[in-house]
C-alpha positions in Angstrom: -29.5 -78.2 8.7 -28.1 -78.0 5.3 -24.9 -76.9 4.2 -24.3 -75.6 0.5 -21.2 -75.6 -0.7 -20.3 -72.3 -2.8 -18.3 -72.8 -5.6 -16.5 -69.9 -6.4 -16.2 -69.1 -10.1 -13.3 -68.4 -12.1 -12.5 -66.9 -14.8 -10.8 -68.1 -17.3 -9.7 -66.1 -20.2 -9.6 -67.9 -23.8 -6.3 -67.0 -24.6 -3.2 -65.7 -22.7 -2.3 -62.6 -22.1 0.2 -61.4 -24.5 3.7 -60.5 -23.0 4.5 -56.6 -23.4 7.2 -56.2 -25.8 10.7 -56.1 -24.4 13.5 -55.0 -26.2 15.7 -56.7 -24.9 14.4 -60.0 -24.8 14.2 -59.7 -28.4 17.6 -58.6 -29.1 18.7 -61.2 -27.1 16.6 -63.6 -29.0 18.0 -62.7 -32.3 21.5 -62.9 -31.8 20.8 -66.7 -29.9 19.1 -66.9 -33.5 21.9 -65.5 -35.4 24.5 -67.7 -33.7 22.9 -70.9 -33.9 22.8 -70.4 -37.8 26.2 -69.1 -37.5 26.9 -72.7 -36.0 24.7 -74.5 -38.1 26.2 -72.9 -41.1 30.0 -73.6 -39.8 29.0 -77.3 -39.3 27.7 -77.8 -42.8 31.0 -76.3 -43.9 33.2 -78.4 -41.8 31.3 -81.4 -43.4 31.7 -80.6 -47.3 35.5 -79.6 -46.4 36.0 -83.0 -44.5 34.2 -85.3 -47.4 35.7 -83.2 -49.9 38.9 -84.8 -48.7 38.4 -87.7 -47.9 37.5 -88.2 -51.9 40.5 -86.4 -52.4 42.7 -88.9 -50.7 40.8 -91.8 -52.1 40.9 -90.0 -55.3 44.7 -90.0 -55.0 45.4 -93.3 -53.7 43.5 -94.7 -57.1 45.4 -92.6 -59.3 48.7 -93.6 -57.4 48.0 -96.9 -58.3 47.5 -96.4 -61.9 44.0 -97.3 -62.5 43.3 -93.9 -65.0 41.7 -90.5 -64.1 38.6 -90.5 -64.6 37.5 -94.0 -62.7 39.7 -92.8 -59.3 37.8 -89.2 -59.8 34.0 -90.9 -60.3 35.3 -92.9 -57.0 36.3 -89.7 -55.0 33.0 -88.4 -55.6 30.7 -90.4 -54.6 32.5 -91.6 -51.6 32.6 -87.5 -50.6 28.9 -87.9 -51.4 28.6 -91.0 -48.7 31.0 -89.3 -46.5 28.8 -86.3 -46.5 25.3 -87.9 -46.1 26.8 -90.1 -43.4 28.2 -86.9 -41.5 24.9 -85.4 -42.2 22.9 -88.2 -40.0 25.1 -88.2 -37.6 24.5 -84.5 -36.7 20.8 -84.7 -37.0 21.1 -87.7 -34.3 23.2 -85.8 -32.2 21.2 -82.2 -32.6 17.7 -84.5 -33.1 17.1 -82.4 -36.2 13.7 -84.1 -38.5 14.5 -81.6 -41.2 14.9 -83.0 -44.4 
């Protein structure tokens, strides 16, 4: 006596069936959208602001200090520059953003 095994078949369609459209899910979608550039937007803000013065106070202490106007302002900013691009990094580490 010999047993067969039967293998059922299945079948497999090539691609996924698309999800009907839903309203809501896309609403809800945009406005996660919408608020995460709102954040992302309000981050970048906070960033210039806080380098901006930090080169101002650095700016300021140099020109306390009587070493001209020009020099101290050259200083202030490109230290805001390294301020921001150092502020920058640190959010794509924390967010693990690989945009440029």
């Amino acid at each position: 006596m010999t047993t067969q095994k039967q293998e059922q078949q299945t079948y497999l369609t090539p691609h996924p069936r698309k999800k009907p459209f839903s309203l809501s899910e896309w609403l809800a979608n945009s406005i996660q959208s919408t608020i995460s550039m709102a954040v992302e937007a309000h981050l970048f803000f906070v960033m210039m602001v806080g380098s901006a013065f930090v080169g101002a106070i650095v700016w300021f202490l140099l020109f306390i200090f009587r070493v001209g106007f020009y020099f101290p302002l050259m200083v202030g900013v490109v230290v805001a520059i390294a301020v921001f691009r150092l502020l920058l990094n640190v959010k794509r580490q924390i967010f693990n953003d690989t945009t440029p």
